[in-house]
C-alpha positions in Angstrom: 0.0 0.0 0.0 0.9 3.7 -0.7 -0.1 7.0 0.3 -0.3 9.9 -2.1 -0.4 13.2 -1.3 -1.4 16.2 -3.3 -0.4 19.8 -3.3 -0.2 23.0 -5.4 -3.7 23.8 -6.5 -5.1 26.3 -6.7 -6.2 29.4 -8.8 -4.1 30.7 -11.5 -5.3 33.0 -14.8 -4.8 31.6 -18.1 -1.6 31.6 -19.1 -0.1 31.4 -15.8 1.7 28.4 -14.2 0.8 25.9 -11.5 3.2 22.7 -9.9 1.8 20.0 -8.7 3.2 17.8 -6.2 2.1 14.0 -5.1 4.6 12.4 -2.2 4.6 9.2 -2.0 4.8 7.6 1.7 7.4 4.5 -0.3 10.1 4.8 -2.8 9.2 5.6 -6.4 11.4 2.6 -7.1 8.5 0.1 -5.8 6.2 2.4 -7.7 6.1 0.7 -11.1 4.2 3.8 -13.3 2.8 7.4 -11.5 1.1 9.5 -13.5 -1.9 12.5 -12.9 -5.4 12.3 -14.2 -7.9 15.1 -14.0 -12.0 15.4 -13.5 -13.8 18.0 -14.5 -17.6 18.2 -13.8 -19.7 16.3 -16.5 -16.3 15.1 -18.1 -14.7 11.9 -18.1 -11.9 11.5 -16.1 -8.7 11.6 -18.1 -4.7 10.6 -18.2 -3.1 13.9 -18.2 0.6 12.7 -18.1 2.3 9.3 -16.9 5.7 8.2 -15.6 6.9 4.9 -15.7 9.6 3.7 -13.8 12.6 3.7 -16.4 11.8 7.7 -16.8 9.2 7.2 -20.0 6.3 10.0 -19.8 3.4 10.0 -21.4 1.1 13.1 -22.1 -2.8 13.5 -23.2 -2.7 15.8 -26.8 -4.3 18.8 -25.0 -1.4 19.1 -23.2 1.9 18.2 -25.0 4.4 21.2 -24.7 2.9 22.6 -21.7 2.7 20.3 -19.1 6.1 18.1 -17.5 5.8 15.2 -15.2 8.8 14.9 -13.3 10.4 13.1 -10.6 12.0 13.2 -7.0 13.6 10.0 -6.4 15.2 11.4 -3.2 11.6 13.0 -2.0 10.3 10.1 -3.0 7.5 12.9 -5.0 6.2 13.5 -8.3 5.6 16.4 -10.2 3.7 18.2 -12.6 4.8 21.5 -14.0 1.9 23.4 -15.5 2.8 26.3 -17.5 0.3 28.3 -20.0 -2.5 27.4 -18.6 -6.2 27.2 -20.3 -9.7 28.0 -18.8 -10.1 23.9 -20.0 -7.5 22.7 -17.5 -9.8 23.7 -14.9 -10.0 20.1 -13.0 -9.3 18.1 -10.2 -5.9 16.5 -10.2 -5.6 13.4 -8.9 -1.8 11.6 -8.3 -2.2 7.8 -9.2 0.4 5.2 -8.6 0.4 1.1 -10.2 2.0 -0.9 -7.9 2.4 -4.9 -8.6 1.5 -6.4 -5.2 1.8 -9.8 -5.5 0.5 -11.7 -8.6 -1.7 -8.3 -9.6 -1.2 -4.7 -10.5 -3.0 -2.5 -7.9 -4.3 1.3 -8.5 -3.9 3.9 -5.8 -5.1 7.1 -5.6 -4.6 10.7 -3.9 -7.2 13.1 -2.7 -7.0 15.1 -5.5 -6.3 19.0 -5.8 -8.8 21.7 -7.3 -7.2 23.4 -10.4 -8.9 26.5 -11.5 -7.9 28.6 -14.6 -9.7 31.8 -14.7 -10.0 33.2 -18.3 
């Protein structure tokens, strides 16, 4: 089991910046993939950027070249810089982390973090 815990929302106008943080309570080395997802109301939830263990990322279209997941081995915390932000990245942020525990791969979850982008 993990803990995840989010910080670094909050409100921002468009085309300001926003980081994210998500500590971990284990090593990101027992953490097989992190990554962020984001809610909005009446929207799907959706894969905003992902970090697997061996440093590969992985970003949703709407937000290549402005958004950076990153990594503090040493904090044991994740990151997500935000930088021109849109009235559409209005959300809540949720830190995610796939563990394998045991024969399975196991999805845990933060409290999230209100994002909002005032146009």
């Amino acid at each position: 089991q993990v803990q995840l815990v989010e910080s670094g929302g909050g409100l921002v106008q468009a085309g300001g910046s926003l980081r994210l943080s998500c500590a971990a309570s284990r090593s990101l080395f027992s953490i097989n993939a992190m990554g962020w997802y984001r809610q909005a109301p009446g929207k799907q939830r959706e894969l905003v950027a992902g970090l697997a263990s061996g440093g590969a990322t992985q970003y949703a279209d709407s937000v290549k070249g402005r958004f950076t997941i990153s990594r503090d081995n040493a904090k044991n915390t994740v990151y997500l810089q935000m930088n021109s932000l849109k009235p559409e990245d209005t959300a809540v942020y949720h830190c995610n982390a796939k563990i394998v525990t045991g024969p399975s791969l196991t999805d845990h979850w933060g409290q999230g973090t209100q994002v909002t982008v005032s146009s």
